[in-house]
N, C-alpha and C positions, 0 to 999 in steps of 0.2 A: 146874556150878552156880555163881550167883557169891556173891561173899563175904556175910555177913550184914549187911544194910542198903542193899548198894550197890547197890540200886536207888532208892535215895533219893538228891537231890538236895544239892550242899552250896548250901544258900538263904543269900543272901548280907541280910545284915540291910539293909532300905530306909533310906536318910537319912531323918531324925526331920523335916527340913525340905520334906518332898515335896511335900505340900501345898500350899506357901508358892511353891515354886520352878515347880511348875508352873503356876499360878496368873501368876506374872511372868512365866514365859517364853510361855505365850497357844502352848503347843503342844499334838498329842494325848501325846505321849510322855517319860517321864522315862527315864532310863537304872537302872529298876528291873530286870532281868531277871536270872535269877541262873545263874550258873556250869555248866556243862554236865553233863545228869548222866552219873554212870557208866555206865549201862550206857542200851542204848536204853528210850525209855519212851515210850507213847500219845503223850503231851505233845511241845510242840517250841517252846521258848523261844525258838528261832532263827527262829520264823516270828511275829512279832510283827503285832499289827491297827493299821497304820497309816491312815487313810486321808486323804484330800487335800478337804479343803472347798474346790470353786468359786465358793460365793456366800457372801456378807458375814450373810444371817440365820443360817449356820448356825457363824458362827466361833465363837458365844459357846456353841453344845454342846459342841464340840471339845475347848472349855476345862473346863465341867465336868467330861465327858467321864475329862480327865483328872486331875481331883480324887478322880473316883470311881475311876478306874483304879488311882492309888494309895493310896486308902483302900484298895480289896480287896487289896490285894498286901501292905499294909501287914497289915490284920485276919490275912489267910491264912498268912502267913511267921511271924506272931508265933505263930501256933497249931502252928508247924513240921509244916506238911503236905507237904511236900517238892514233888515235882512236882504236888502236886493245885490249888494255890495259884494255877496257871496255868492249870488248866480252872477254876475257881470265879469268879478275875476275870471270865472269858470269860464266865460265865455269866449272872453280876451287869449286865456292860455290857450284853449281846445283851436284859436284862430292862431293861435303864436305854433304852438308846439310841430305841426306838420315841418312848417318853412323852415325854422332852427333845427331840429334834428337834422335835415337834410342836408343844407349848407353845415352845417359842424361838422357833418360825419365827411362830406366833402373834403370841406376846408384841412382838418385833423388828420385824413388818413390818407390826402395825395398832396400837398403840399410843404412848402419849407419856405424859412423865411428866408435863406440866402442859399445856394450850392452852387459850386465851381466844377468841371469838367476836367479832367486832365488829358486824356487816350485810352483807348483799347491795349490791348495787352497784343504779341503780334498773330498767336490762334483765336483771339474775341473772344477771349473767355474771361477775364479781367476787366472793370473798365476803372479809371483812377478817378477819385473827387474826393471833395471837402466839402461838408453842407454843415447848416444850422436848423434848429427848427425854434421852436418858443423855448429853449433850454437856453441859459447863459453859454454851456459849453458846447463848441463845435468839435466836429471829428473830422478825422484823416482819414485814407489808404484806399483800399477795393473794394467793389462789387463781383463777386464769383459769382459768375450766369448759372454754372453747374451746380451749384450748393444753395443756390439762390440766396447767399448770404452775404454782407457787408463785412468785410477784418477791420477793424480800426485799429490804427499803428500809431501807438502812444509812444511820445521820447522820454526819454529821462529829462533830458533840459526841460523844463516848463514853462523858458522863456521863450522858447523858439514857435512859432507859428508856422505851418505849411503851406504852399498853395501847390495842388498839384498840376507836372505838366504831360508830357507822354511816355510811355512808356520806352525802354531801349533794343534794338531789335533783337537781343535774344531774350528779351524779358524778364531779364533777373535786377534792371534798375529801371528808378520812376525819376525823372529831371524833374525838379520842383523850385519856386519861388518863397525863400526863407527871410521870417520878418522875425521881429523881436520885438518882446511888450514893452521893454525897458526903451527903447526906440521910437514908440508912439504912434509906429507905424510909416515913419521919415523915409525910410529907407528901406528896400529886400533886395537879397543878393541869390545871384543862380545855384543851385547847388544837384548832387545826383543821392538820392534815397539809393540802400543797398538793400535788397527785398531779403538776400542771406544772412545780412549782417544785422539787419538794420540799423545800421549808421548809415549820417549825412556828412558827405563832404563840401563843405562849401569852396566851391569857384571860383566867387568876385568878392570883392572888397571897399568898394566903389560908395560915393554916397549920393545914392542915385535908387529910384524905385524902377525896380525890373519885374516882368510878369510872361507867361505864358510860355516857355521853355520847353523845346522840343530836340528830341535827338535826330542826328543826318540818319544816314540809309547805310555807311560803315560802323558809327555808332563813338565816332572820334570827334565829334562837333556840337555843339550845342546853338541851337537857332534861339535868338529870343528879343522881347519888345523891352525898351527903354523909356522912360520917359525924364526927361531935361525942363521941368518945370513942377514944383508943387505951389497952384495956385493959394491965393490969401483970400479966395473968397469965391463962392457958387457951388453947386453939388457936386461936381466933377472936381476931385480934389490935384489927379494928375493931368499934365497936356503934355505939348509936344513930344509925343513919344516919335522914334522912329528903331527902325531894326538892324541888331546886330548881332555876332557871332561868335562865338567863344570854342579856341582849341583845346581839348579838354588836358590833352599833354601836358601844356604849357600856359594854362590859364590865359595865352592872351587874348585878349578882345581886338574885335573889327568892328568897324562903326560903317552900315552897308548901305543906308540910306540917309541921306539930309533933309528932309522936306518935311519935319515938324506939325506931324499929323494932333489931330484934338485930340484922336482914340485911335487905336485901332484893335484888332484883333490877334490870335496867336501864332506867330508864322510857321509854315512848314515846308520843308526842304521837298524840291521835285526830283524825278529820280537821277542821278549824280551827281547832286547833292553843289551845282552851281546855281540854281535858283532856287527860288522860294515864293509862295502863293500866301496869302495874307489880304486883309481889306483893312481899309483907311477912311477914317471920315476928314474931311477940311484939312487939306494941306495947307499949310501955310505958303509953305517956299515953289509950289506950282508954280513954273513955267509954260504958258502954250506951246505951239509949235509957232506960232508967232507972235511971242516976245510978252504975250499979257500975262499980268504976274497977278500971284492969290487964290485963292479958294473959289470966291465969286465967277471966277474967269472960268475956274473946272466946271464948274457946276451948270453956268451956260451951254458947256458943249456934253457933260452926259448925267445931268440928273446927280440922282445918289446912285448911281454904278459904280462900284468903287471899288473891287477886288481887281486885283493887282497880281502879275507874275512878274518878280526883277531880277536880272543876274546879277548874281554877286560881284562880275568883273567888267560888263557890257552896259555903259551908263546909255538908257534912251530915253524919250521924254513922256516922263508919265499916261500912262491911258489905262483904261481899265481892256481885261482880254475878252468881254465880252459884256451885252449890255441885256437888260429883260427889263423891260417897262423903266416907272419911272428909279430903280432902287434894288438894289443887288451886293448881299452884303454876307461874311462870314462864312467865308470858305473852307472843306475840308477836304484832303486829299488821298487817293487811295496809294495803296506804297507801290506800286507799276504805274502810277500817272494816269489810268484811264476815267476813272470818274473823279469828279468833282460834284458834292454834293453842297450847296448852298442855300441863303437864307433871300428872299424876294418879295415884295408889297405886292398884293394879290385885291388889295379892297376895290381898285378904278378896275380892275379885269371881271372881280365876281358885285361889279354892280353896288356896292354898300358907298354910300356916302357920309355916315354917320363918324367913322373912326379908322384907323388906320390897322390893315392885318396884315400878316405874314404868312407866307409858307415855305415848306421846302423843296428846291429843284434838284434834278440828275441832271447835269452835262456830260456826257459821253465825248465830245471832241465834237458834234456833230448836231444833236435836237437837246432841249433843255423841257424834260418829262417831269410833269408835276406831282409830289411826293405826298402830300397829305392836303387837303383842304379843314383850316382850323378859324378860329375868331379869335387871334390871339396874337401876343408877340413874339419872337423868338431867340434866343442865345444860346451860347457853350454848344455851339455843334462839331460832334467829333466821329468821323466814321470808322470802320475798323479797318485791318490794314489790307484786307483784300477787296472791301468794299461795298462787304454786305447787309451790314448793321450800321445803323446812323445811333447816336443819342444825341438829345438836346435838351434844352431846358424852356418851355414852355411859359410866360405871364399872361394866364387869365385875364381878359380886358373887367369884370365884375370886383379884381384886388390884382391891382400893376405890379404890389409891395409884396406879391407870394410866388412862389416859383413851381412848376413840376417838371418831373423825370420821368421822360417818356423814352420809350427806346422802338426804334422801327426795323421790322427788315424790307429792304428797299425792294427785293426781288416778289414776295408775296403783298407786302403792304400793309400785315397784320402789326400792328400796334402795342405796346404794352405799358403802364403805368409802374415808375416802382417809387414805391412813396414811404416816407419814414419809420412808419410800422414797422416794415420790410427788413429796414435799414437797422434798426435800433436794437431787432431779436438778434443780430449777427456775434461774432467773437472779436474780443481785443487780444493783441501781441504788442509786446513791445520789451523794452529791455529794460 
């Protein structure tokens, strides 16, 4: 018989810093394992679960992996279970490991922490965006559908920042929103990417934040949102935007609307290029057709309906051109005017009362046919210019803070994901 206890393990106490250390060192393993026991026991600390990740989505399990590995060793050692401490972690991972691989491999290989949408190119073989993922540095330029690869267009200035907007109709320029780090971000001005040259001409000069910049339908005009307010406080750092116009000749600006929107979205010229479709949330400066003023007052008569067609020389009194339940938002337009593809609240239609979802619709002039059925939220919707390709950017309701890039064709319905991975094997140009 052996002595009393010595079947117990002498468990060597874990450094208080395990967590911390493993964490930096980005392995599965600390050198937590303790002292061999007395006598033989089930257990065998000398057979530790190392294992070896071959691909990059699965490095960041690895690593919780081993947070969790020393959390349990840490819990189980403290309760002085002696050898049991070593099947219990086992137990905990073998319960952890499933769920974390899955969501990593998710999470890593279709999302981004931030991307922007610009346009299609005018054969849809191009689309423009700026995205971020967990890297400090963001990129610029295209998605080539045919090479299935991303170009990032790097400037020489390193102070300049891009946002992209659409492409111009023979496609050899991208209209873009130009920041500066030196600027704090105070301020961006309109400017046109030259895809031959790559240079940027900027436009405005203004001290004023501009965003979403599209070209008319001769390709002499630049459409785009303004905003006349940077708040001192709340997550929304711009308001009042409203939409204006820029002749590219002659740099001058038009100022096309007054009504001091919270947000709105990118506008885009209809086809001759005397209106423009766009959506608005909370007009300030709303008027009804009888006399009540405010946002409260719109809201009364349609909801969150809120896309909008204006002419640029025919002032009428605000309305939206068409209504779908309670919320109809983020319009894009095909270059003949015949569909319009938009973003709509679908949770009071498909029955969910839990949270609020989106999808996307086709208005043809005529019925508004439902585009995808999703649990999620939706932005950056940009169609192509005949109107067969949509993309947008997708928020998972399970992380609001991440973004995907889905791209659909409207006509079959087939669906596709293009996610960082994707993006990152691509080429850089620049000058």
């Amino acid at each position: 018989m052996s002595p009393k206890g010595a079947e117990k393990c002498d468990v060597e106490r874990p450094d208080p810093n395990a967590r911390t250390n493993a964490r930096n060192a980005r392995v599965m393993r600390k050198d937590l394992t303790p002292t061999p026991c007395v006598t033989p026991t089930p257990c065998d600390p000398n057979a530790p679960w190392t294992p070896t990740p071959e691909t990059r989505p699965m490095r960041r399990a690895w690593r919780w992996l081993a947070l969790l590995e020393a959390g349990g060793t840490m819990w189980t050692a403290n309760q002085n279970k002696g050898c049991g401490w070593v099947k219990a972690k086992r137990r905990w991972l073998n319960f952890f490991i499933p769920i974390l691989l899955a969501v990593t491999e998710i999470a890593h290989g279709e999302e981004y922490k931030n991307i922007r949408l610009g346009g299609f190119s005018p054969n849809g073989g191009k689309l423009a965006l700026s995205y971020c993922t967990d890297r400090p540095n963001c990129k610029f330029g295209y998605y080539d559908f045919r090479k299935q690869i991303f170009i990032s267009i790097t400037q020489q200035d390193s102070n300049q920042i891009l946002s992209p907007g659409g492409f111009s109709p023979d496609g050899s320029r991208i209209a873009v929103a130009v920041r500066r780090n030196s600027e704090n971000g105070h301020f961006s001005q309109v400017g046109v990417l030259d895809l031959g040259t790559l240079t940027i001409s900027e436009l405005t000069n203004s001290p004023s934040y501009k965003a979403g910049p599209s070209f008319s339908h001769d390709g002499k005009k630049i459409l785009f949102a303004q905003s006349n307010r940077e708040r001192e406080s709340g997550k929304t750092r711009f308001s009042d935007w409203d939409i204006y116009e820029l002749d590219i000749s002659n740099k001058k600006e038009r100022r096309l609307t007054a009504l001091r929107f919270y947000a709105v979205t990118p506008p885009s010229y209809l086809p001759g290029d005397q209106s423009f479709i766009f959506s608005g949330d909370s007009p300030y400066e709303y008027v009804s057709p009888s006399g009540e003023k405010g946002y409260s007052s719109y809201k009364s008569r349609y909801n969150d309906n809120q896309i909008f067609v204006i002419s640029s020389y025919e002032k009428k009194p605000l309305s939206p051109i068409f209504t779908n339940g309670d919320s109809s938002d983020f319009p894009t337009i095909s270059t003949d005017g015949d569909k319009i593809v938009y973003s709509a609240r679908t949770d009071k239609l498909d029955g969910v009362k839990t949270r609020f979802t989106y999808d996307l619709f086709l208005f043809d002039g005529k019925r508004h046919n439902r585009l995808t059925r999703l649990d999620s939220l939706i932005s950056d919707i940009v169609l192509s210019f005949d109107g067969r390709i949509v993309a947008f950017v997708e928020q998972p309701h399970e992380n609001l803070n991440l973004r995907r890039l889905k791209v659909l064709d409207v006509s079959t319905g087939k669906m596709e994901s293009i996610g960082p991975e994707r993006l990152d094997s691509g080429a850089n140009i620049g000058r």
